[in-house]
PyMOL commands that place a pseudoatom at each C-alpha (Angstrom):
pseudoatom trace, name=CA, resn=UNK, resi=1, chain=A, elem=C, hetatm=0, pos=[-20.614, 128.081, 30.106]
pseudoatom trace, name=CA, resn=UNK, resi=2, chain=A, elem=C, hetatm=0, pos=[-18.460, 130.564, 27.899]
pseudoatom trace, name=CA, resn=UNK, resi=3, chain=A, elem=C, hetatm=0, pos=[-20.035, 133.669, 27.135]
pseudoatom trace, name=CA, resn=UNK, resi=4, chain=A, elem=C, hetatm=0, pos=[-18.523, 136.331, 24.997]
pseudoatom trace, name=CA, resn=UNK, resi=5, chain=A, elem=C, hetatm=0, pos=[-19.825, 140.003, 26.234]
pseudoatom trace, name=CA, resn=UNK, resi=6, chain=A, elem=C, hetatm=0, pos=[-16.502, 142.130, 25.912]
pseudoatom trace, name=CA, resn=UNK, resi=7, chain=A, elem=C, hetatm=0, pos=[-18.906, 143.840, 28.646]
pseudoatom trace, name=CA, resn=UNK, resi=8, chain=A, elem=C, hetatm=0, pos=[-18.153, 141.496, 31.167]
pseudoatom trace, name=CA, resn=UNK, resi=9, chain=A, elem=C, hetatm=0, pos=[-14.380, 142.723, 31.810]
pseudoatom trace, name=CA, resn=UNK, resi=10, chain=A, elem=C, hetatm=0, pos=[-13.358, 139.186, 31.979]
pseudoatom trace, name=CA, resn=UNK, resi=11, chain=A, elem=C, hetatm=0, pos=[-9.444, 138.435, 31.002]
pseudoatom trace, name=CA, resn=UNK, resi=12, chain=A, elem=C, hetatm=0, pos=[-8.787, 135.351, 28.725]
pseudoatom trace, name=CA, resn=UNK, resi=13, chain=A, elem=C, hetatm=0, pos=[-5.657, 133.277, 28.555]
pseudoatom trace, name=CA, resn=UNK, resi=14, chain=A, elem=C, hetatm=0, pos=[-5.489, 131.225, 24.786]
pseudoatom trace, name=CA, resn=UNK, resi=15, chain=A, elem=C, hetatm=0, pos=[-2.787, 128.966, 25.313]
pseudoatom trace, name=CA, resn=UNK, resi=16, chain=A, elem=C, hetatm=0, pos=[-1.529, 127.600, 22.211]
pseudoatom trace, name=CA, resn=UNK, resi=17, chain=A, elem=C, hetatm=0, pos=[0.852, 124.176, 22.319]
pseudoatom trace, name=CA, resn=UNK, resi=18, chain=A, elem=C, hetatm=0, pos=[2.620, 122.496, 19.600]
pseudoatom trace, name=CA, resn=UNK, resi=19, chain=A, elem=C, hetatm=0, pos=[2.192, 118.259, 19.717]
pseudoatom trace, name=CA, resn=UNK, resi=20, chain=A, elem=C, hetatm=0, pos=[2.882, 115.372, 18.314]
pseudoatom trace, name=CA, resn=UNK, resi=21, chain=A, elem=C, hetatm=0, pos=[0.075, 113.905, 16.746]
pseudoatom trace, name=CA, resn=UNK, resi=22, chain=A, elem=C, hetatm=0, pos=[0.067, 111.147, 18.279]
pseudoatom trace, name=CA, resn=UNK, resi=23, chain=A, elem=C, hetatm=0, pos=[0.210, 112.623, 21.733]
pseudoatom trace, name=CA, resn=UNK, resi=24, chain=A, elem=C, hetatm=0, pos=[-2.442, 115.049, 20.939]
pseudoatom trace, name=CA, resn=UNK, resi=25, chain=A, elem=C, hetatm=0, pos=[-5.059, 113.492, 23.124]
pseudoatom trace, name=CA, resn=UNK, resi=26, chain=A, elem=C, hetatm=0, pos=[-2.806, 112.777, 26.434]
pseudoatom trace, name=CA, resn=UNK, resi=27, chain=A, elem=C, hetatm=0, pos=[-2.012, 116.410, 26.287]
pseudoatom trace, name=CA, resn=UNK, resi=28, chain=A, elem=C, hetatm=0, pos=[-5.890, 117.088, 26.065]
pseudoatom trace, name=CA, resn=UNK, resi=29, chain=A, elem=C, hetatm=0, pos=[-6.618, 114.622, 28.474]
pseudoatom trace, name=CA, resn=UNK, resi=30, chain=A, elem=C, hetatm=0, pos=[-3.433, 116.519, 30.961]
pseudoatom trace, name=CA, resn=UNK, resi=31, chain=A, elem=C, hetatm=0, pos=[-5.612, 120.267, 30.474]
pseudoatom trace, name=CA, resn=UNK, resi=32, chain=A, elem=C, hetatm=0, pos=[-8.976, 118.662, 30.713]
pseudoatom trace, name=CA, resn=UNK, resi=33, chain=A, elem=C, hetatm=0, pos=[-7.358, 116.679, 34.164]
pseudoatom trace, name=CA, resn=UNK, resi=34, chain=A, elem=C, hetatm=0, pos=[-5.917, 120.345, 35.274]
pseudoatom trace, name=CA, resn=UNK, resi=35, chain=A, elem=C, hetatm=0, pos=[-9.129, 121.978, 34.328]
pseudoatom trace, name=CA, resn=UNK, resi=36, chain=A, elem=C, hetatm=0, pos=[-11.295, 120.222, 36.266]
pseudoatom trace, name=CA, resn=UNK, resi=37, chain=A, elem=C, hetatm=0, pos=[-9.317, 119.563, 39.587]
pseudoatom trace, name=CA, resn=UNK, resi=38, chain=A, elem=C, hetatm=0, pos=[-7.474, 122.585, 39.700]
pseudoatom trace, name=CA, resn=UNK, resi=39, chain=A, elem=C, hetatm=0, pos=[-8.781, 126.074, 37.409]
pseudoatom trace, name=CA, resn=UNK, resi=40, chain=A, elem=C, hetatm=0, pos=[-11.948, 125.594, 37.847]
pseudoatom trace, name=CA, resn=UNK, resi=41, chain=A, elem=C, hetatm=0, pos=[-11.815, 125.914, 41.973]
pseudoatom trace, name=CA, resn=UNK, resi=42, chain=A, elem=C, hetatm=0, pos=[-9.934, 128.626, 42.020]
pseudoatom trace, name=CA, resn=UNK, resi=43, chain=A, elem=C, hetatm=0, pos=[-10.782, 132.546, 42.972]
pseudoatom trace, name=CA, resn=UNK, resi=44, chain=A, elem=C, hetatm=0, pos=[-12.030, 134.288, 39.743]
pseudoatom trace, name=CA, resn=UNK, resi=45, chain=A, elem=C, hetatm=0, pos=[-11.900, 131.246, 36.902]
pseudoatom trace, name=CA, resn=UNK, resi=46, chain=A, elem=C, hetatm=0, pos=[-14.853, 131.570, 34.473]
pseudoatom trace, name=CA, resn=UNK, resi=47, chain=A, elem=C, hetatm=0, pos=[-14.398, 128.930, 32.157]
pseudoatom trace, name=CA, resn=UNK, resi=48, chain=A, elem=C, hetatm=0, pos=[-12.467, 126.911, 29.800]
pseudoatom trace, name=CA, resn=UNK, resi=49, chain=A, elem=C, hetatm=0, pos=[-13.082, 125.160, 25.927]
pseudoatom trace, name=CA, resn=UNK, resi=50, chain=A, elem=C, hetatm=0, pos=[-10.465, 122.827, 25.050]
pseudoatom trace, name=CA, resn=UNK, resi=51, chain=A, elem=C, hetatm=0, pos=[-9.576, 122.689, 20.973]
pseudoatom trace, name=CA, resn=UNK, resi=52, chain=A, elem=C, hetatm=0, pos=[-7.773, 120.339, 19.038]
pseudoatom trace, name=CA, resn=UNK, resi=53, chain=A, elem=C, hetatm=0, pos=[-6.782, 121.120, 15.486]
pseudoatom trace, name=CA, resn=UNK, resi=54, chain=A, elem=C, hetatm=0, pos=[-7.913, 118.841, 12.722]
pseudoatom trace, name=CA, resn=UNK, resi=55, chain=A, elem=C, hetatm=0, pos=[-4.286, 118.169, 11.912]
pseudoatom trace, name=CA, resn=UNK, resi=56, chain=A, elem=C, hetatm=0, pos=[-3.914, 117.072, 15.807]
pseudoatom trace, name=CA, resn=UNK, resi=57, chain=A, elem=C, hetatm=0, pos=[-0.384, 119.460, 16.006]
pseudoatom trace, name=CA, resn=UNK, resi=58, chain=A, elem=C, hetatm=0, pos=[-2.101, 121.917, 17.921]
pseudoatom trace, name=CA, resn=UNK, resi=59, chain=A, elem=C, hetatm=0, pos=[-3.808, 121.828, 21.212]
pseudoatom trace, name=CA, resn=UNK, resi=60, chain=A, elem=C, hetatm=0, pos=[-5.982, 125.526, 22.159]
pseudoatom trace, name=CA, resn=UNK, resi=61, chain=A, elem=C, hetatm=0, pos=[-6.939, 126.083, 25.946]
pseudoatom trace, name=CA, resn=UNK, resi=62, chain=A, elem=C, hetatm=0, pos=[-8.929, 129.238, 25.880]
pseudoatom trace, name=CA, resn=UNK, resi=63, chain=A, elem=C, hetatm=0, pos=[-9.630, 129.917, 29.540]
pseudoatom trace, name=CA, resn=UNK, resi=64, chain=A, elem=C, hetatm=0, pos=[-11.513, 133.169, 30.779]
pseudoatom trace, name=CA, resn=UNK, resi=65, chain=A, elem=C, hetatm=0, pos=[-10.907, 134.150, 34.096]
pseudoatom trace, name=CA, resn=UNK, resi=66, chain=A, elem=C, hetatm=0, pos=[-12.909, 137.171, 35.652]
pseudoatom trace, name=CA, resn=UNK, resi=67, chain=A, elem=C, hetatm=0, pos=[-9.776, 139.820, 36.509]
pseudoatom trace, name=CA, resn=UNK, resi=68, chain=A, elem=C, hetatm=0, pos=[-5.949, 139.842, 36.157]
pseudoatom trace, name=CA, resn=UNK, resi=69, chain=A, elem=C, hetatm=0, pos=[-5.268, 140.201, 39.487]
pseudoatom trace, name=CA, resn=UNK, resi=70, chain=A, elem=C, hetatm=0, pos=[-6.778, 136.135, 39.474]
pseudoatom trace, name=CA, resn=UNK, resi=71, chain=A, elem=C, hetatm=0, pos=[-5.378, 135.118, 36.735]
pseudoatom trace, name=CA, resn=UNK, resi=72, chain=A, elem=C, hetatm=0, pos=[-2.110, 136.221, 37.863]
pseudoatom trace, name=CA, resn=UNK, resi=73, chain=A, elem=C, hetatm=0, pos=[-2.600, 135.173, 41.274]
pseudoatom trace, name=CA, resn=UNK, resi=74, chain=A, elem=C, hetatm=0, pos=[-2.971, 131.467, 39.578]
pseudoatom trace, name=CA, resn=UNK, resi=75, chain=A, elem=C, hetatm=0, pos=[-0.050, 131.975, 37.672]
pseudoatom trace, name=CA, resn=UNK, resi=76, chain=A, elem=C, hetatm=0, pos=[2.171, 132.081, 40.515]
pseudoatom trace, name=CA, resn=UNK, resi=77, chain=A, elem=C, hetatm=0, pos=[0.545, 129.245, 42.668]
pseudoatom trace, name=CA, resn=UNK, resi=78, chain=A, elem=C, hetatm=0, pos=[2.748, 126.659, 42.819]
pseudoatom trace, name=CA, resn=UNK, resi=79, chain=A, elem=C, hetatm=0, pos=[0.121, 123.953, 42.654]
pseudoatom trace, name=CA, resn=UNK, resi=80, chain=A, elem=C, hetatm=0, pos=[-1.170, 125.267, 39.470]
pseudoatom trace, name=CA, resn=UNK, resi=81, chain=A, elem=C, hetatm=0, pos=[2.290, 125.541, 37.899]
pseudoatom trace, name=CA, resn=UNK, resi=82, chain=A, elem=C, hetatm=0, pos=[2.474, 121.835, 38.481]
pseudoatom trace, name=CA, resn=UNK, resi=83, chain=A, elem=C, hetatm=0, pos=[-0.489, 121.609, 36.441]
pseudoatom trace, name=CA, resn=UNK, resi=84, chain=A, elem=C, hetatm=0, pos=[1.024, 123.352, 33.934]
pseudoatom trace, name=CA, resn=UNK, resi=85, chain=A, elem=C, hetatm=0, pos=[4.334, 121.805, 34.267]
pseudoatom trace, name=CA, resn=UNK, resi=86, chain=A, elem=C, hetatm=0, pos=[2.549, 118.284, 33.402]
pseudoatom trace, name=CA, resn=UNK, resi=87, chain=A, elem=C, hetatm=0, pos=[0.512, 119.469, 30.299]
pseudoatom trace, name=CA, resn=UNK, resi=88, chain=A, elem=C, hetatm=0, pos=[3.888, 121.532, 28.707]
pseudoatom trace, name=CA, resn=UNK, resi=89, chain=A, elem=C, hetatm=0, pos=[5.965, 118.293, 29.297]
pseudoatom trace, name=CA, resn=UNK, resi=90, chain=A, elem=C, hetatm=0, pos=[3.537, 116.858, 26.889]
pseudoatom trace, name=CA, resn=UNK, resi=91, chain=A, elem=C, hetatm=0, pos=[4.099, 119.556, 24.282]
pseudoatom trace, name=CA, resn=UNK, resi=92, chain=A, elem=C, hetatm=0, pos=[6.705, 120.333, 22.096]
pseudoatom trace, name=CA, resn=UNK, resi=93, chain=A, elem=C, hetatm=0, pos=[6.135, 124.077, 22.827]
pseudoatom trace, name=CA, resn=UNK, resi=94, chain=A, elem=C, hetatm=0, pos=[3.431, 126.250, 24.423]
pseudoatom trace, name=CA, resn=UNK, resi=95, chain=A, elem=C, hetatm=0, pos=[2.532, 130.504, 23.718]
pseudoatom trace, name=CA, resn=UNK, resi=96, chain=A, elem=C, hetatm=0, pos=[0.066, 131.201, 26.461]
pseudoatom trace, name=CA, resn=UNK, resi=97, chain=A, elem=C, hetatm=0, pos=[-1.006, 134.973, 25.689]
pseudoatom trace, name=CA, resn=UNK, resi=98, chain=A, elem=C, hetatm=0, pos=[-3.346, 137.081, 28.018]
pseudoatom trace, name=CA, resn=UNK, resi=99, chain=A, elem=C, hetatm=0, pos=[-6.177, 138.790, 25.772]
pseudoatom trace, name=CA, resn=UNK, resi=100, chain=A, elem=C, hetatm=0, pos=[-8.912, 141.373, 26.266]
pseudoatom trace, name=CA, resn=UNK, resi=101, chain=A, elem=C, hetatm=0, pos=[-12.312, 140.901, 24.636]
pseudoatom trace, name=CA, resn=UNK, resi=102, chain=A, elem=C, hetatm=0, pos=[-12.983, 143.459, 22.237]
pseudoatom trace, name=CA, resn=UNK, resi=103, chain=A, elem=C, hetatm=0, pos=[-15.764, 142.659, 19.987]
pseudoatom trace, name=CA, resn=UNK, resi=104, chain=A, elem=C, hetatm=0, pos=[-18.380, 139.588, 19.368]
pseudoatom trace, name=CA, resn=UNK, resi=105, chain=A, elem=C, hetatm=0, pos=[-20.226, 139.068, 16.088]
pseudoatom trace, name=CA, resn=UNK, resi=106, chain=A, elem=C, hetatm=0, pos=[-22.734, 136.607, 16.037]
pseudoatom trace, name=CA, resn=UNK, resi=107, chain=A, elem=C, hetatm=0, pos=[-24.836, 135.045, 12.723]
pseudoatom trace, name=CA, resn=UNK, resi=108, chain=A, elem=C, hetatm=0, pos=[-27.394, 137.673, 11.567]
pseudoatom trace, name=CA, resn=UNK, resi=109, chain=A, elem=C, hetatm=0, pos=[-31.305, 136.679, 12.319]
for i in range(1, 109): cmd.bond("trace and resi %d" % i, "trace and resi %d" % (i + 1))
show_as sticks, trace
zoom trace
């Protein structure tokens, strides 16, 4: 489960792809495929949430992984590039961007 503490020093890919609507969901279903059988085993992975926009051009992955050093290290594991390799061949274009947690606002009461 995701949690947002910018406490817990955790470092978060959002990876942001461009699609065709109508490939929207096999581009989903290629993340949610990588997710599951690769990421998630791996040293340091946290979690994952999957969005799809409403207009279905744009697929989010924001994954949180728990230090650089393991997000980098999946980075340049070949097996997971071919995970990545798969879901970008589905995408027109991809901006994955590493982030830092700064601040969480929940509703009040």
């Amino acid at each position: 489960m995701t949690s947002l503490d910018p406490e817990s020093g955790y470092v978060v890919l959002i990876n942001t792809f461009t699609v065709q609507p109508d490939r929207a969901e096999e581009l989903l279903a290629a993340l949610s495929h990588a997710t599951a059988h690769g990421m998630r085993q791996r040293p340091g992975f946290v979690s994952a949430n999957l969005h799809m926009s409403h207009d279905r051009r744009h697929v989010a992955n924001y994954v949180q992984w728990r230090s650089r050093a393991d997000l980098d290290a999946m980075m340049s594991d070949p097996a997971a590039q071919e995970h990545m390799r798969q879901a970008a061949a589905t995408a027109l274009s991809f901006e994955p961007i590493y982030y830092e947690l700064r601040e969480s606002h929940a509703a009040a009461g």
